[in-house]
PyMOL Python script that loads the backbone (N, CA, C, O; Angstrom):
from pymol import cmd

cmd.read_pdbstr("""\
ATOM      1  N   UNK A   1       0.839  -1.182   0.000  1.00  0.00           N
ATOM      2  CA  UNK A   1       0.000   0.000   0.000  1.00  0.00           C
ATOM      3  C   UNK A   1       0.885   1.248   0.000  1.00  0.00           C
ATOM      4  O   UNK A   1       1.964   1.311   0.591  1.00  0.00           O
ATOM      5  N   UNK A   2       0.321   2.258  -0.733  1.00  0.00           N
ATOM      6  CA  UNK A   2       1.286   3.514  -1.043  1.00  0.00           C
ATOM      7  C   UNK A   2       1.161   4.229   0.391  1.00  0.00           C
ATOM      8  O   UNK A   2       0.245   3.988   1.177  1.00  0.00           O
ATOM      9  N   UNK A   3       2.188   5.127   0.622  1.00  0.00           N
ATOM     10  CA  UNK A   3       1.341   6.020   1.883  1.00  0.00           C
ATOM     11  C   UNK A   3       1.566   7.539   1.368  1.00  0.00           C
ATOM     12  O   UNK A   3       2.391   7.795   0.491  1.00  0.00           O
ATOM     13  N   UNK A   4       0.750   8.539   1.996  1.00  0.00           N
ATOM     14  CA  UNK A   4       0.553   9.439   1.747  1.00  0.00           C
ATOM     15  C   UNK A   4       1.504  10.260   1.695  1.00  0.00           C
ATOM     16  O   UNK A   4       2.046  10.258   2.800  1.00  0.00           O
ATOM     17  N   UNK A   5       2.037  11.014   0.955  1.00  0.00           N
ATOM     18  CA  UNK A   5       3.626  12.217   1.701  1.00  0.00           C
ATOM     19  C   UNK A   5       4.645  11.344   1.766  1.00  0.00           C
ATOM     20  O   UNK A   5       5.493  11.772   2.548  1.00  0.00           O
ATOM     21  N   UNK A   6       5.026  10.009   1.155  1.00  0.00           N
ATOM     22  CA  UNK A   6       6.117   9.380   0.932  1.00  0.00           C
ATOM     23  C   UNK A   6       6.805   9.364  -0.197  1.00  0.00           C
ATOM     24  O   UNK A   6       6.289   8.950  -1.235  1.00  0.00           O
ATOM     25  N   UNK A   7       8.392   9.933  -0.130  1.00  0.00           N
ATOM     26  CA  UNK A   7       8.351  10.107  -1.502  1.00  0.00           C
ATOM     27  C   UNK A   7       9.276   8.311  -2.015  1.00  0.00           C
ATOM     28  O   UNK A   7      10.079   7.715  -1.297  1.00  0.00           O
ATOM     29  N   UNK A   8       8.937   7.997  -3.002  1.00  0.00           N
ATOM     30  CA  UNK A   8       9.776   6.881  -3.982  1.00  0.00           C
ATOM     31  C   UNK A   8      10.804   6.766  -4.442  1.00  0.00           C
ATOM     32  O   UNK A   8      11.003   7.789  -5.098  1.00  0.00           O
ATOM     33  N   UNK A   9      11.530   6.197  -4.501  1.00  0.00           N
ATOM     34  CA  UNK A   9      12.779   5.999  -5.918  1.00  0.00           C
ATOM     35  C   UNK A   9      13.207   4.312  -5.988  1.00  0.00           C
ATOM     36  O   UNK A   9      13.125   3.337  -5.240  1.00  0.00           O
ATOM     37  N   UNK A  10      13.699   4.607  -7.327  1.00  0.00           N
ATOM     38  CA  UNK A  10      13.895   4.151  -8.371  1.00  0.00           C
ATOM     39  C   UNK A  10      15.168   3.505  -8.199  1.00  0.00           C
ATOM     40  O   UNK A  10      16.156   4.224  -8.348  1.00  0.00           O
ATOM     41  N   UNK A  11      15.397   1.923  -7.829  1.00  0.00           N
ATOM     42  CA  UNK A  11      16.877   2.050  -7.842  1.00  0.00           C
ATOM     43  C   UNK A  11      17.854   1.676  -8.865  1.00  0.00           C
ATOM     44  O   UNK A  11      19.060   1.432  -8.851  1.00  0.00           O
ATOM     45  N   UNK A  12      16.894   1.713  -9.797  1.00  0.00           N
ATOM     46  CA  UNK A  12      17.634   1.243 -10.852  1.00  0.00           C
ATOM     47  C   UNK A  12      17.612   2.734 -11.878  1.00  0.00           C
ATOM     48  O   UNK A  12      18.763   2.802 -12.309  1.00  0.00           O
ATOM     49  N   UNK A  13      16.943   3.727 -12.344  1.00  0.00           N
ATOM     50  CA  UNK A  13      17.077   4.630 -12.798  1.00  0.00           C
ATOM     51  C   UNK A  13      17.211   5.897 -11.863  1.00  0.00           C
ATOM     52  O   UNK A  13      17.898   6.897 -12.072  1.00  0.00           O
ATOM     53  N   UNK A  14      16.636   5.704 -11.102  1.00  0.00           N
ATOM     54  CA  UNK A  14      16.576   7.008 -10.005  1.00  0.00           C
ATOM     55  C   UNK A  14      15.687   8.377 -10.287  1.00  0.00           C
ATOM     56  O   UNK A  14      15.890   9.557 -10.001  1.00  0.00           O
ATOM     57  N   UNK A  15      14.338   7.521 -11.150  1.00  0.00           N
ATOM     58  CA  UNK A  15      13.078   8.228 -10.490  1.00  0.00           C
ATOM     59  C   UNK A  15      12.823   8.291  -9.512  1.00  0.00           C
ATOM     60  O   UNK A  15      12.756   7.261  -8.840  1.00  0.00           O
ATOM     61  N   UNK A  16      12.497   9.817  -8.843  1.00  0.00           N
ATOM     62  CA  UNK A  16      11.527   9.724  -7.558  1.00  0.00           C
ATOM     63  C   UNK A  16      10.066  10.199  -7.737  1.00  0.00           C
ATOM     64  O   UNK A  16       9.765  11.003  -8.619  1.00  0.00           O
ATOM     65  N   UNK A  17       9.434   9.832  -7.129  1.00  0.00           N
ATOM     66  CA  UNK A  17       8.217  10.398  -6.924  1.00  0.00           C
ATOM     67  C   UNK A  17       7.544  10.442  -5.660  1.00  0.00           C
ATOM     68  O   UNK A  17       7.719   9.682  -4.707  1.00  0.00           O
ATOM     69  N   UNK A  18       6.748  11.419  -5.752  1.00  0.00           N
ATOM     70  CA  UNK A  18       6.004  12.112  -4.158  1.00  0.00           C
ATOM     71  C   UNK A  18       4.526  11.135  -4.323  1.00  0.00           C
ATOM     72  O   UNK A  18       3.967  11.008  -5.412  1.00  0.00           O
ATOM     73  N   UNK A  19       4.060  10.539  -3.149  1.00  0.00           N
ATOM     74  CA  UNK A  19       2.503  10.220  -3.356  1.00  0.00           C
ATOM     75  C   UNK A  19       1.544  11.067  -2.870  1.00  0.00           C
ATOM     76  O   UNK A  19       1.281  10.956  -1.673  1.00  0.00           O
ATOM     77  N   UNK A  20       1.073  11.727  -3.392  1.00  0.00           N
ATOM     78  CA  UNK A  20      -0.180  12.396  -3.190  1.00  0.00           C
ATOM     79  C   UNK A  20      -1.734  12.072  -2.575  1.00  0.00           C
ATOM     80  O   UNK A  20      -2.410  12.800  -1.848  1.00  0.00           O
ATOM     81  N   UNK A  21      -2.036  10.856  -3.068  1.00  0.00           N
ATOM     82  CA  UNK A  21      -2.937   9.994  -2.809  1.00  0.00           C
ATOM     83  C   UNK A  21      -2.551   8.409  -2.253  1.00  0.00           C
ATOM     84  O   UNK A  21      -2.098   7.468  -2.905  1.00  0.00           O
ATOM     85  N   UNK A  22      -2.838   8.468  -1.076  1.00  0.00           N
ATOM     86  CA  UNK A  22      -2.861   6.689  -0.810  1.00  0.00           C
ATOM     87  C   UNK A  22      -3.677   5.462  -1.566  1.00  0.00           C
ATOM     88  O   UNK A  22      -4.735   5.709  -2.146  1.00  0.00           O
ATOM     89  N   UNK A  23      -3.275   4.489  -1.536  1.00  0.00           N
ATOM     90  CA  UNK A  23      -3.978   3.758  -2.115  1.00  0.00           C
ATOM     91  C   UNK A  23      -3.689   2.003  -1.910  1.00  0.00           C
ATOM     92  O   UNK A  23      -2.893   1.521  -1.105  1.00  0.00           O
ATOM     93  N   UNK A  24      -4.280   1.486  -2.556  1.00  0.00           N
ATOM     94  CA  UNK A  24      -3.747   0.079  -2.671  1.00  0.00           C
ATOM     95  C   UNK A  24      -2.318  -0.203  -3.338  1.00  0.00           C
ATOM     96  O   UNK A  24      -1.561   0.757  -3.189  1.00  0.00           O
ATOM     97  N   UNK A  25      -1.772  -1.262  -4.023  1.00  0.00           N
ATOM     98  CA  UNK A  25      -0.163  -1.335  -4.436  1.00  0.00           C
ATOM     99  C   UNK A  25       0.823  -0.495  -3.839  1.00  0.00           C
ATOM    100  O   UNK A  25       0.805   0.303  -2.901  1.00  0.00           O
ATOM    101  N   UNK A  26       1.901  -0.993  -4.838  1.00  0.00           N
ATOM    102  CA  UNK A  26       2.777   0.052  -4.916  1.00  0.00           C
ATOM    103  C   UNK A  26       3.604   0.778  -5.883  1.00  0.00           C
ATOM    104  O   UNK A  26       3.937   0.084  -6.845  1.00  0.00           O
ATOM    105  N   UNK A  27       3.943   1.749  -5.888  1.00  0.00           N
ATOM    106  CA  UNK A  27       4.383   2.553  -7.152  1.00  0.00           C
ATOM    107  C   UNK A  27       5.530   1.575  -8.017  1.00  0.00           C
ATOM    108  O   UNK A  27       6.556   1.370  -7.368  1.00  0.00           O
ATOM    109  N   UNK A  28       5.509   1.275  -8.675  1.00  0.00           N
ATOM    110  CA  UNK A  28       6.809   0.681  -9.912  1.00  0.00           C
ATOM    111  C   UNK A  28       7.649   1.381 -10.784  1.00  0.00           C
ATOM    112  O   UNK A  28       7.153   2.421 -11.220  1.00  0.00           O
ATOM    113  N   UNK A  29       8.557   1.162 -11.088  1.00  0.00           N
ATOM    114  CA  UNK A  29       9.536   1.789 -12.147  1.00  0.00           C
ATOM    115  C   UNK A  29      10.029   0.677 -12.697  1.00  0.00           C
ATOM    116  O   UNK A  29      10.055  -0.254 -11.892  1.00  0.00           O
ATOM    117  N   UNK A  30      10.519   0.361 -14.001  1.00  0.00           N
ATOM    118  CA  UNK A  30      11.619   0.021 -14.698  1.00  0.00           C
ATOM    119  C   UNK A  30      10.663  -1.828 -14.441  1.00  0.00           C
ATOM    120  O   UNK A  30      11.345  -2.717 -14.950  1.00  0.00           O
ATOM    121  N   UNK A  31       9.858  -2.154 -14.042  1.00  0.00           N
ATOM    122  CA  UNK A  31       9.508  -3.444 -13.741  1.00  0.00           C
ATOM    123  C   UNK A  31       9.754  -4.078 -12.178  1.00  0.00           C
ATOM    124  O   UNK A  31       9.525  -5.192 -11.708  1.00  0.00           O
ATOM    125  N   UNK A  32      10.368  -2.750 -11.562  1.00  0.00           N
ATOM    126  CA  UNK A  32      10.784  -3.009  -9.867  1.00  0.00           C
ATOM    127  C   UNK A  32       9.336  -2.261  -8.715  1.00  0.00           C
ATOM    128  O   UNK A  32       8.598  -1.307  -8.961  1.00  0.00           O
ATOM    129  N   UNK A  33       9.364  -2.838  -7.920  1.00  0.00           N
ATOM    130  CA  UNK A  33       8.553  -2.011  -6.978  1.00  0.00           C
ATOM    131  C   UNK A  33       9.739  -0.695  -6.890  1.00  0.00           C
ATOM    132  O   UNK A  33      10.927  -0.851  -7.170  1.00  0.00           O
ATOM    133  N   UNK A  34       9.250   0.337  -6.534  1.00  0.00           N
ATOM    134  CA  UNK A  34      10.065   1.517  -6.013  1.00  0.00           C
ATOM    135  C   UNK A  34      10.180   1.793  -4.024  1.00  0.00           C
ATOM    136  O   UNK A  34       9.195   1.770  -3.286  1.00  0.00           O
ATOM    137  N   UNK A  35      11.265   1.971  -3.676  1.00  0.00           N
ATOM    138  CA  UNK A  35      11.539   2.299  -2.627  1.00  0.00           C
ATOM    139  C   UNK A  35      11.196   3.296  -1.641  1.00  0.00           C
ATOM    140  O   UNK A  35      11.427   4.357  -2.220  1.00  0.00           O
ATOM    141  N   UNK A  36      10.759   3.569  -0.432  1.00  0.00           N
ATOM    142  CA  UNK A  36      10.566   4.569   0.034  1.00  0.00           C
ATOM    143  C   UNK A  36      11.993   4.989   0.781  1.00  0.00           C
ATOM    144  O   UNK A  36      12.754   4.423   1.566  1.00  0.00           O
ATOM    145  N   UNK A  37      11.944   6.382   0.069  1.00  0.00           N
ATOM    146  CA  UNK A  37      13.219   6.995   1.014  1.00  0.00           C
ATOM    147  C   UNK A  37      13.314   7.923   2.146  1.00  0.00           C
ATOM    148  O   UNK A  37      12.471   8.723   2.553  1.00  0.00           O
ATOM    149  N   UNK A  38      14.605   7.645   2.622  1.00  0.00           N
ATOM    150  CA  UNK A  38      14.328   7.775   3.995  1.00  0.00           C
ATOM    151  C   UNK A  38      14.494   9.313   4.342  1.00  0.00           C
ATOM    152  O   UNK A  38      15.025   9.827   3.357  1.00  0.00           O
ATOM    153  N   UNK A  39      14.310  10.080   5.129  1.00  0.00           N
ATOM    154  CA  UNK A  39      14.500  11.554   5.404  1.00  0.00           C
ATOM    155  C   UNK A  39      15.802  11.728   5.431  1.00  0.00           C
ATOM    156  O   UNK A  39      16.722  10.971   5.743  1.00  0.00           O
ATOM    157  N   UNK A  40      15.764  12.999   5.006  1.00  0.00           N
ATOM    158  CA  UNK A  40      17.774  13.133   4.998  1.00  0.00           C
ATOM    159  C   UNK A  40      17.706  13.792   6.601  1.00  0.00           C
ATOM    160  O   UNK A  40      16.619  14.012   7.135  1.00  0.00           O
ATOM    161  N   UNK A  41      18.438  13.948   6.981  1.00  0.00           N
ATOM    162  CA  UNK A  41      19.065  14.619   8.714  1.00  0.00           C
ATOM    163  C   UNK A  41      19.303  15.804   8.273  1.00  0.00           C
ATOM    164  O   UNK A  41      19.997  16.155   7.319  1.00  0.00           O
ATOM    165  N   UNK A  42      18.409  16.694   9.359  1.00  0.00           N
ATOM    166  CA  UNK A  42      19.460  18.299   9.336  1.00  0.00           C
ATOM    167  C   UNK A  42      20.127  18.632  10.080  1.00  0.00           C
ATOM    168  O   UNK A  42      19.906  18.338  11.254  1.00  0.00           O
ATOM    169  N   UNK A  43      21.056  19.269   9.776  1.00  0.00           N
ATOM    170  CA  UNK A  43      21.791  19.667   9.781  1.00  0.00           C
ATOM    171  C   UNK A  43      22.086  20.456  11.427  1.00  0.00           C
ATOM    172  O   UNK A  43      21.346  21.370  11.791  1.00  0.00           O
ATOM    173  N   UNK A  44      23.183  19.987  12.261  1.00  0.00           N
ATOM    174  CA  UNK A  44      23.141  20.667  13.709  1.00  0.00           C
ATOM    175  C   UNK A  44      23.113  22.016  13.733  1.00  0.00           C
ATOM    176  O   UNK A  44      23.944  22.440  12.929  1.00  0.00           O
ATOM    177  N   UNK A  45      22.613  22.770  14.212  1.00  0.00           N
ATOM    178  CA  UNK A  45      22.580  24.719  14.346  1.00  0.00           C
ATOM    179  C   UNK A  45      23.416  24.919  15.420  1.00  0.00           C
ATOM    180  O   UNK A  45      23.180  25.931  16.079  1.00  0.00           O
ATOM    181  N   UNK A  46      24.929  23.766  15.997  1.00  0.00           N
ATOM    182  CA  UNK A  46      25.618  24.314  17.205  1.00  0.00           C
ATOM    183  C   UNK A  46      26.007  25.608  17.250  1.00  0.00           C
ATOM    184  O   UNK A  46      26.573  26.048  18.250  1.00  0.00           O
TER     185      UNK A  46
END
""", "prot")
cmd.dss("prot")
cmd.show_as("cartoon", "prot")
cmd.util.cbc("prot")
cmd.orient("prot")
């Protein structure tokens, strides 16, 4: 199942995409399911 505000990629071309709408499945590329990626870290303000 997709989730909402998750974005995708591609690990074989390195499409991403944002989901907008939830739903059943999951997003595909290239003949692969696509990955959800993970948040990048910000950055410390010491």
């Amino acid at each position: 199942m997709s989730q909402l505000g998750k974005r995708y990629r591609c690990e074989v071309c390195g499409t991403e995409a944002l989901c907008t709408r939830a739903g059943e499945g999951m997003p595909s590329c290239c003949d692969r399911p696509m990955v959800i990626q993970e948040p990048k870290p910000l950055p410390s303000s010491d």
